[in-house]
N, C-alpha and C positions, 0 to 999 in steps of 0.2 A: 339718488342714483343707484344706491343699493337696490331696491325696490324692480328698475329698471333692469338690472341686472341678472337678476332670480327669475326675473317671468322671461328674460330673451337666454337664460339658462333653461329655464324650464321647457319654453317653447323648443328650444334646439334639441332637447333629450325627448320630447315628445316625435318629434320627425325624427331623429334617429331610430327609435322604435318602433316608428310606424315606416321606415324604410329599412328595418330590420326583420321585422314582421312579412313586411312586400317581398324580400328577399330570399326568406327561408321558404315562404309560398309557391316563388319560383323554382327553389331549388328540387323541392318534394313535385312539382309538375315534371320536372326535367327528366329528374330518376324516374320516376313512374311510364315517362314515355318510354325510358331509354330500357323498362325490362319490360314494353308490350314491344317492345321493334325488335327484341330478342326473343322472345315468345315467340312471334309471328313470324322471326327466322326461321327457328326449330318446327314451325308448324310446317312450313313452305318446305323442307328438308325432306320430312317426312311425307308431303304430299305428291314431292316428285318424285321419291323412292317408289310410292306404288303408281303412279303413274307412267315409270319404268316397267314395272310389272306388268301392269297393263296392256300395254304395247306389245310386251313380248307373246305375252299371251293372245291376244288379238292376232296376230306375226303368225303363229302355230296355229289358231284356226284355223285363218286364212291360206294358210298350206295347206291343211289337212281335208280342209271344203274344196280344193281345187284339185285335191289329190281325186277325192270322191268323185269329183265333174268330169274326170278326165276317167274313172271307172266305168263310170254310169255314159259319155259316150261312148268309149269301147264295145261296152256290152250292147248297147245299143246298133253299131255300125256291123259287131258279129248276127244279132238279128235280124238285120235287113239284108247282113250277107246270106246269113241262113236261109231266108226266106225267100231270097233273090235266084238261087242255085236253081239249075233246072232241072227236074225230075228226082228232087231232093223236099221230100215232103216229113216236116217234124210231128212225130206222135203228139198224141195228149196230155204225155207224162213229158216227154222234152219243152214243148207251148206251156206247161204250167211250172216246170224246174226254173226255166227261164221267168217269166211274168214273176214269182215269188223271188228272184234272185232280185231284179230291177225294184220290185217292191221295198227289200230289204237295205238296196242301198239307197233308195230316194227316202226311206225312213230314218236311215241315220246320217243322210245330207242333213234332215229338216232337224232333228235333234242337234246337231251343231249348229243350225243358225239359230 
């Protein structure tokens, strides 16, 4: 019976190590997850911080493009007014101040977009 005793000792300390072994495997997965799920917080943190940014800036463009559009008709609707007036004819220098003026602002509309 001795004999019997030693191998169902022996067997028992074998599965405790080999479910202490299983154990400590799991425990090194767990921690491992649990600083990529905090990693991957901090990542997401900072990604919607400039994502914030983003927006606002996008925000101000988009002011600043509409600001232009609403230039660039004006100047436009005084053209047509200009042009419109009767017995009201613009020199070559006023036709070209004007055309370089509309030039200038539809070149830094297109620079903003």
């Amino acid at each position: 019976m001795d004999e019997n005793e030693g191998t169902t000792s022996s067997a028992s300390a074998t599965e405790e190590n080999r479910l202490e072994g299983m154990l400590q495997g799991l425990w090194e997965r767990v921690r491992q997850a649990g600083e990529l799920v905090t990693e991957l917080r901090s990542q997401k943190s900072i990604l919607m911080a400039q994502v914030g940014v983003l927006q606002r800036e996008i925000a101000q463009l988009r002011k600043e493009c509409s600001a232009q559009q609403d230039v660039v008709k004006s100047l436009s609707e005084q053209l047509t007014a200009a042009g419109s007036v009767e017995g009201k004819i613009l020199s070559n220098g006023e036709k070209e101040k004007i055309a370089a003026r509309v030039k200038e602002l539809l070149a830094r509309i297109e620079g903003y977009l």
